[in-house]
C-alpha angles and dihedrals in degrees: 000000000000118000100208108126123260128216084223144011123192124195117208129024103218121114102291083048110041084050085047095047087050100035088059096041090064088059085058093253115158097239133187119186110193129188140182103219112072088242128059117237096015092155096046098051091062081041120128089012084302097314103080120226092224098179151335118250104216103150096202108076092195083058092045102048084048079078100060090062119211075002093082106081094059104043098062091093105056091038081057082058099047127016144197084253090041087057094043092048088050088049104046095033087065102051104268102120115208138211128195120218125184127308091042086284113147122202141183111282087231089047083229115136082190087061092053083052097048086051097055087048099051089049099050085043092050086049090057087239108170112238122210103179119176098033121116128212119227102174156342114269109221127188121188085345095308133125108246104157147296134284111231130185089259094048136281129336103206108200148166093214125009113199112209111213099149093133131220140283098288112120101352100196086066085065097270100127097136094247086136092071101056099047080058092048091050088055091046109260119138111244130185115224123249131268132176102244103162099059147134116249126237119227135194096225125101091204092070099048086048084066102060116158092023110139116200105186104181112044144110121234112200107192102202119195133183089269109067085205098074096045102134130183130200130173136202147076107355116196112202107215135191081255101036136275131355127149128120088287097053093047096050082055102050093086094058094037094050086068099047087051092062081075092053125268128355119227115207144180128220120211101209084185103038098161086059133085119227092250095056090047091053089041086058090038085064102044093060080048098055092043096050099038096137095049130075120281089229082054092063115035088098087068082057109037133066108268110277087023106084095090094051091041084048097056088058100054111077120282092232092060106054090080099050129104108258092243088059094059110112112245088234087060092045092050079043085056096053096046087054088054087058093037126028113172137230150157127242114199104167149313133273097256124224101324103074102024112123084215138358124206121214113094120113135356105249084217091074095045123079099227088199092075099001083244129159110262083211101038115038095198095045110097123196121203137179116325095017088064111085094237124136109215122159127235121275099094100307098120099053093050099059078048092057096033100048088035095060090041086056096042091050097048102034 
């Protein structure tokens, strides 16, 4: 690799990256991406199950940085910088047409994550940005204490700023391993170690494996440990999956019920009729009852239960009943029946891990970034963009949006 000195290097060509990379080549910047996979964007493009949840289009900037947590107050600058609207302009003015769905989150019009790839290809090769894929860093290059460039695995990369965008721990066959971390460690920086925030949970229960594929869109999931005082409830879409539970619910939940696992297994309820109190269940509950008196109970629970949930409601309601006429079932099974229906149990006993989590926090300590320019506070021509920064931030476009907001602050300073 030559070692002629470049205004600008960026390491790793995923979405933060590849905005940075453009972004400082329109200010005529000399600028080399470089990436270890042999594709750019590998990550994004399996990204939102394949559709890519780009942003979310939230209009109000103060509402949408309530969602990055202690984050928040650093990140007001660089969203002053670049927007939600900002994001959403660059994108449609180019030609990516976005929709929004429900919960704020914004998606391709063509729901294609390839499509959100191939854009952000098209705009660092219209900006004559140079491509090294392929090729793997391993380590900064200092000189008298300076920054100078980065070793890679096909020579040395001599620069005046280098951007880090290689991402977390989140997917790692997509690239994410976390190698970045430790290249900013060895330089001093502080950095939190990884979890995987973002993550399907693991259960005990057969029943809910044997549903995998079943959507419910509409339900409320109470985690209730030992301690009453962590009792937590979200609602929300469930996913049932061969290993237990995903969905946007679940995942917004993984952070909180990581915590609750250090203790042992979690039990939880799940309320298939949230917006419905436990009278007027029993009360429907009845009424099927009293219109089917002469079939089997096991020939009507589809009229009870949420659609793809009979069979799994079935197995906890006594064997010896699912033969009987309706109008032979004891009044204390039917009521049974309805509190099942408001509180189905199950076991968590842990999330999938890294290699399934849709995002992990840990990276640098914001302290040590200046969030003006996403600068290193230690060293002034570092710049540090998306995954590689320690903030917690739940699914529905939140993610892509620091990318392309932090992305777009560095680009535009390096």
């Amino acid at each position: 690799m030559s070692n002629s000195v470049y205004d600008v290097v960026v390491v790793g060509a995923g979405p933060s990256g590849m905005m940075a990379a453009g972004h400082a080549a329109m200010r005529g910047k000399r600028v080399l991406l470089v990436d270890k996979n042999k594709v750019a964007g590998k990550k994004l493009s399996i990204t939102g199950g394949g559709r890519c949840n780009i942003l979310n289009a939230e209009p109000d900037t103060k509402k949408l940085l309530e969602h990055y947590g202690d984050a928040a107050k650093f990140l007001h600058s660089p969203f002053s910088q670049h927007s939600m609207q900002d994001s959403w302009d660059f994108f449609e003015s180019r030609g990516l047409k976005l929709v929004v769905e429900a919960r704020q989150r914004a998606f391709p019009a063509s729901q294609r994550a390839e499509d959100v790839t191939a854009f952000m290809k098209r705009f660092v090769n219209e900006q004559h940005v140079e491509m090294r894929l392929g090729t793997r860093m391993t380590g900064f290059i200092t000189k008298a204490g300076q920054l100078v460039g980065i070793a890679t695995n096909k020579g040395d990369v001599l620069a005046q700023s280098i951007v880090m965008a290689t991402g977390g721990q989140a997917r790692s066959e997509t690239g994410s391993t976390g190698e970045g971390f430790e290249y900013l460690k060895a330089l001093g920086h502080s950095v939190h170690a990884p979890n995987p925030d973002i993550v399907p949970l693991t259960v005990s229960e057969q029943w809910v494996k044997d549903l995998s594929g079943t959507t419910l869109s509409f339900m409320k999931i109470t985690f209730c440990p030992e301690d009453k005082a962590k009792r937590f409830a979200k609602t929300g879409k469930i996913l049932f999956t061969h290993f237990g539970l995903s969905g946007p619910l679940i995942l917004n939940s993984a952070r909180e019920v990581k915590r609750l696992l250090k203790s042992g297994p979690v039990a939880a309820e799940i309320d298939m009729f949230p917006d419905t109190d436990i009278p007027t269940v029993r009360n429907r509950v009845l009424e099927v009852f009293n219109a089917n008196k002469n079939k089997q109970l096991k020939n009507i629970i589809k009229d009870i239960a949420p659609a793809g949930m009979s069979e799994a409601v079935l197995a906890h309601v006594a064997p010896d009943l699912h033969d009987e006429k309706v109008h032979s079932v004891p009044k204390e099974a039917r009521q049974a029946l309805a509190d099942l229906l408001k509180a189905m149990p199950l076991t968590v006993t842990g999330t999938l891990g890294y290699e399934k989590a849709v995002i992990s926090d840990g990276g640098v300590d914001l302290s040590e970034v200046n969030t003006k320019t996403m600068a290193s506070k230690l060293y002034p021509n570092l710049f540090l963009t998306g995954d590689v920064l320690h903030i917690n931030r739940p699914s529905g476009g939140y993610s892509l949006q620091l990318c392309w907001t932090t992305g777009f602050v560095a680009g535009t300073n390096a």
